[in-house]
Every structure is written in C-alpha cells, then in structure tokens.
C-alpha positions in Angstrom: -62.0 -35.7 -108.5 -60.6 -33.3 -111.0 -58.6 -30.9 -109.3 -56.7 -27.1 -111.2 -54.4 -25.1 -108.9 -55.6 -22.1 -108.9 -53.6 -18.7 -108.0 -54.9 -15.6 -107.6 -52.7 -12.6 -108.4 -54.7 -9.6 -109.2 -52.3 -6.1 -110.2 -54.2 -4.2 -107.2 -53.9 -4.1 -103.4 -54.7 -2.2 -100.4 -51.6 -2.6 -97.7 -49.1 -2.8 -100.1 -49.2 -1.3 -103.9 -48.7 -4.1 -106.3 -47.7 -6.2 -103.8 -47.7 -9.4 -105.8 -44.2 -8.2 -107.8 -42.5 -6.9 -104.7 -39.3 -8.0 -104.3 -38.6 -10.7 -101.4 -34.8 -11.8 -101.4 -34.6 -9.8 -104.5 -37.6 -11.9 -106.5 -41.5 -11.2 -106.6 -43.1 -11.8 -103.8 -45.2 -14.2 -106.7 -42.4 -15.9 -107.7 -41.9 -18.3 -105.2 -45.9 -19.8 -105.5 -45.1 -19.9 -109.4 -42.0 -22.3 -108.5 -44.2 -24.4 -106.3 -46.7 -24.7 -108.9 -43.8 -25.7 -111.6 -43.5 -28.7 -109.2 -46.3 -29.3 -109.4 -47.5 -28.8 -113.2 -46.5 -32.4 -113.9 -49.8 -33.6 -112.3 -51.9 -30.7 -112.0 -53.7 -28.0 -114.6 -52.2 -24.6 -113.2 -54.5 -21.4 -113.7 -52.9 -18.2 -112.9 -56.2 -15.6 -112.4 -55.0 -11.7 -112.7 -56.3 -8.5 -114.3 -53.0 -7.6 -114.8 -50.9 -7.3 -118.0 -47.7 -6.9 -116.1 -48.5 -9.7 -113.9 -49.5 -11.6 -116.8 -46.1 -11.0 -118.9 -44.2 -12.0 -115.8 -45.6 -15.7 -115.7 -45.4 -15.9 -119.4 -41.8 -15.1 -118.6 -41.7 -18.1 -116.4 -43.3 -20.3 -118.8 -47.2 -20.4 -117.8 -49.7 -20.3 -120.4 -51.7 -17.0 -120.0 -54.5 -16.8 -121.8 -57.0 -15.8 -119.4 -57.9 -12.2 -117.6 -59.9 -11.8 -115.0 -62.6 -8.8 -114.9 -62.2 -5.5 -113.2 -65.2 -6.3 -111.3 -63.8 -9.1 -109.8 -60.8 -7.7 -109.1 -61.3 -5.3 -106.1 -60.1 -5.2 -102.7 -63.9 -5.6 -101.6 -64.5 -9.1 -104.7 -65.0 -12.3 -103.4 -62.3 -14.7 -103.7 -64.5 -17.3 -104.4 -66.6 -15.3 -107.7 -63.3 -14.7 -109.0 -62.6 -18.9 -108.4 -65.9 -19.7 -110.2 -65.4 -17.6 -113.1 -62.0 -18.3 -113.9 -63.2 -22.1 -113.7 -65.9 -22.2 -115.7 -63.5 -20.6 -118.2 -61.4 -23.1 -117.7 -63.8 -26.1 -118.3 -64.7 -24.2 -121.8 -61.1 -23.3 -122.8 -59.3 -27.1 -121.8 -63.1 -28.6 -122.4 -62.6 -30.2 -119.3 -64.7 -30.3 -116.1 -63.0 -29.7 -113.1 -64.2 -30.6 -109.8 -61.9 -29.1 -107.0 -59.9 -26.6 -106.7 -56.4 -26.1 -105.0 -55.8 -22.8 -104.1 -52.4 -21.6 -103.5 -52.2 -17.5 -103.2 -48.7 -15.2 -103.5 -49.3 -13.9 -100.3 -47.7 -17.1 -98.6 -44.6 -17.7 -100.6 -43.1 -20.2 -97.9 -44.3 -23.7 -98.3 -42.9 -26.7 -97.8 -44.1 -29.4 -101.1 -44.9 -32.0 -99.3 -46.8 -30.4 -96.8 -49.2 -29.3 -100.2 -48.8 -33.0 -101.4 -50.2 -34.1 -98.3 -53.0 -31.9 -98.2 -54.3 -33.3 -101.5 -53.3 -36.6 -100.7 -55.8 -36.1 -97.6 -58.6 -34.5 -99.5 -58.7 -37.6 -102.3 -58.5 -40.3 -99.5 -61.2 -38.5 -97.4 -63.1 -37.0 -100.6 -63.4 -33.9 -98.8 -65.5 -31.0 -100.2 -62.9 -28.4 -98.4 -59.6 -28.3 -96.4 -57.8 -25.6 -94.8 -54.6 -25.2 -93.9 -53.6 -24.1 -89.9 -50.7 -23.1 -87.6 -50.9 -23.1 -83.9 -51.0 -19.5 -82.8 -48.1 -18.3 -81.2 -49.8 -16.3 -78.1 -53.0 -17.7 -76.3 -56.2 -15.8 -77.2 -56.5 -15.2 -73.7 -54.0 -12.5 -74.3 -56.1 -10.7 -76.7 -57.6 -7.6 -75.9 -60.1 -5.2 -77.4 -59.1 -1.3 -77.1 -62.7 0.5 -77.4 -61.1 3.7 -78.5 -57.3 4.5 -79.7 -57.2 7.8 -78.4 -58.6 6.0 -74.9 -56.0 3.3 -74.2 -57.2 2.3 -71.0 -60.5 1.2 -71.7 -60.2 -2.3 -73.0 -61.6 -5.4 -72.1 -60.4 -9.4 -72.8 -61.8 -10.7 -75.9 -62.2 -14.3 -74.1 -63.8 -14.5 -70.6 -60.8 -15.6 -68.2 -60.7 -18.2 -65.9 -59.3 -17.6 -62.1 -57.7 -21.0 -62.3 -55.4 -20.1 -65.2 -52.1 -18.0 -63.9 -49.6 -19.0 -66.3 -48.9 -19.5 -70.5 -48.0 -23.5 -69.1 -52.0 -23.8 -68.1 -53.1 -22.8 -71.5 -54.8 -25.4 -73.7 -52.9 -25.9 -76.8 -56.7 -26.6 -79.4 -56.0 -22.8 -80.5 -55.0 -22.7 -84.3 -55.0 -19.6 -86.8 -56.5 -20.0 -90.9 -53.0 -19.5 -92.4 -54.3 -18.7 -96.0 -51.4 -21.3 -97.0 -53.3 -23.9 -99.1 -57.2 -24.0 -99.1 -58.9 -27.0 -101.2 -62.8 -26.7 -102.1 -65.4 -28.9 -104.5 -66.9 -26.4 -107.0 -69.9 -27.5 -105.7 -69.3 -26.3 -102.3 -67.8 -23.4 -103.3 -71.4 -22.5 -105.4 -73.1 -23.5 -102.4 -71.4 -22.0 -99.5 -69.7 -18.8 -101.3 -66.7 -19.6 -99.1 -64.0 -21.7 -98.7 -63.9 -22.0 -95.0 -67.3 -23.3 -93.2 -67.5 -24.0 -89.2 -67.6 -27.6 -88.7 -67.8 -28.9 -92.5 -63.9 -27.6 -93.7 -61.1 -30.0 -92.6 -58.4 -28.4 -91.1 -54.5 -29.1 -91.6 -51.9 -28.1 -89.2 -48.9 -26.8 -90.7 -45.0 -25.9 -89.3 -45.1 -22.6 -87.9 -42.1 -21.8 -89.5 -43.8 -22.0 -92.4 -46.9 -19.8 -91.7 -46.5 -16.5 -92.9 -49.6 -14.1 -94.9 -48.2 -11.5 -96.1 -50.7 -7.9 -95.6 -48.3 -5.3 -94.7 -44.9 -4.3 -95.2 -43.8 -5.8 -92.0 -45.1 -9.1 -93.0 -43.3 -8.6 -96.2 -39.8 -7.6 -94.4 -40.2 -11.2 -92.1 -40.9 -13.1 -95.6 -37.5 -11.3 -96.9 -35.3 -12.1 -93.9 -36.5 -15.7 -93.6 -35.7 -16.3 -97.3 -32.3 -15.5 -97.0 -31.9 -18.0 -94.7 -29.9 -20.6 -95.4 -31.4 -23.0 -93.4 -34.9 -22.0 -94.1 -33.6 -22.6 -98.0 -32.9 -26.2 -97.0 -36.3 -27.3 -95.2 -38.0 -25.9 -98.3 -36.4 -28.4 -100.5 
C-alpha cells in the first residue's frame, strides 16, 4: 500500500468565488489543510491539484513543491473529483517514478481536523487493507424531521421524506444508526477509484465516525462564518493540537 495525500484546490467555485483563499480567522480557508498536511509530509508524498496560479504561488509560499496543474477540463463545478484524482496520479507515478496505490484525500473545504483522527483513519485502512473509507458524523436532527417542500412559492404542500412511524412521539425514541458523509477524509485504492468512478460505494466503503465538533463542509458563506467563529476559539484551538 502506497498511499499520496491528495488535495484538491481548484481557483473556481460556485457558492463562494475563490472560496479556497478566503479568509477564516484572518487565514485561507486552504491554509489550515496545508498545515495538516505539513504534519503529515514526514510520512506521506503530498500532491496539491489546482488550475490556479494564485493558488499555486500561495503553497509554494508555504513550502510545497508545485509543479503540477491540473486541466481546465477538469476543473469545473460539473468535473468529477475522482478524473481530476486519477490524472493528477498518474502524473504523479511518472514525475516521482513511483506507483502509488491509495489515495488520502483531504479537501480545503473542511479545515477543522483533529490529526489523530486522520492517523487513525489510515492506520484502519492499512490494518483492514481497505479499498475505501469514509469519514462520518452523527447528524444533528433525525431524518425523520426532513421534509420535502414541492414548490417554494407553495409552502404548504410538503410531505416527510421518511415514512413515520405512530409509535415514535419524541427525539428520545429516535434510533441513533443516522450518520452524514462529512467530506473530512475519504481514502480510495486507485483501483477502486478506476472501477467504481467514486469514492463512496453502498456497502463496500468503510465508514469512520468522527467528533461532531469537528464536522464542518464548507458550501456557502454561512458555513464559512461558523468555520470563522469556531477558529477563534480558544478552546477549539486546543483539541486541534
């Protein structure tokens, strides 16, 4: 098992415009997978995958060797994650004349992580020899609380998005088996990455529970103002080390 930590930072997005350099507690929103990978760097290859020259300069900044960039056509909001993965690795294997085997993906959008957490999960997929792992949080509200609005402008036609059962009355009654893909850490063979075009697959990815403090994807500017407030915590600052 030959594993590269891989992170994705391409210079476009939809929700937020170049979301990856946003500031969170006045660094890029990138920054703070780039320190997680400088722990890491010791032990692991790190690729940094972006179409961006700004991007590019900023890690160069911080010390990673960027040689690489990835191709417009794989860097749209609509580009699979996993094309971009497969092309930046068979680079890879020709530039470092190498052949890596798995890949540990770590993407900017979740810059609170806990190391050990990401030790673990690799320590897990070695042990195991798993083809892919995927990191989970429990979710905060049940999915029987989810609803399905048909149309905006008709609020009150909706239905439940889960069938509910008479015998459940209270939160307390809920099972607790109801976890959420974080996007956190994800950890895939090339081979089943070729195979399946994904990293995730029903009942063949092994899935990691993570603290809940920890979860946190950033999309949209209100993701990004929670990721900015929890940062400046002092406390939050602590459990990170």
């Amino acid at each position: 098992m030959k594993e590269i930590i891989f992170v994705p930072a391409r210079g476009g997005s939809v929700g937020i415009k170049n979301k990856n350099l946003k500031l969170v507690n006045q660094k890029p929103l990138l920054y703070y997978t780039l320190q997680i990978c400088k722990k890491l760097e010791k032990n692991y290859k790190v690729f940094i995958s972006t179409d961006s020259n700004k991007i590019a300069n900023y890690c160069k900044r911080l010390g990673f060797n960027i040689k690489y960039r990835r191709p417009k056509k794989l860097s749209t909001s609509k580009s699979n994650i996993v094309d971009a993965v497969v092309h930046g690795i068979n680079w890879c294997n020709d530039y470092y004349k190498e052949n890596f085997t798995h890949v540990i993906l770590l993407q900017p959008t979740s810059p609170i992580r806990k190391l050990s957490e990401i030790k673990k999960a690799i320590s897990i997929a070695k042990k195991k020899k798993l083809e892919s792992l995927a990191s989970i949080t429990e979710v905060r509200e049940h999915s029987l609380y989810h609803v399905k609005i048909s149309n905006k402008n008709s609020p009150s036609r909706w239905k439940y998005l889960r069938k509910r059962s008479k015998n459940i009355n209270f939160r307390q009654q809920h099972d607790k088996n109801n976890f959420l893909l974080n996007g956190s850490i994800f950890i895939a063979s090339i081979n089943f990455l070729k195979k399946y075009n994904k990293f995730v697959i029903e009942n063949k990815t092994y899935l990691l529970n993570l603290s809940k403090i920890f979860s946190i994807d950033v999309d949209n500017w209100e993701d990004l103002f929670l990721a900015d407030s929890i940062l400046r915590n002092n406390k939050i600052k602590k459990l990170l080390k």
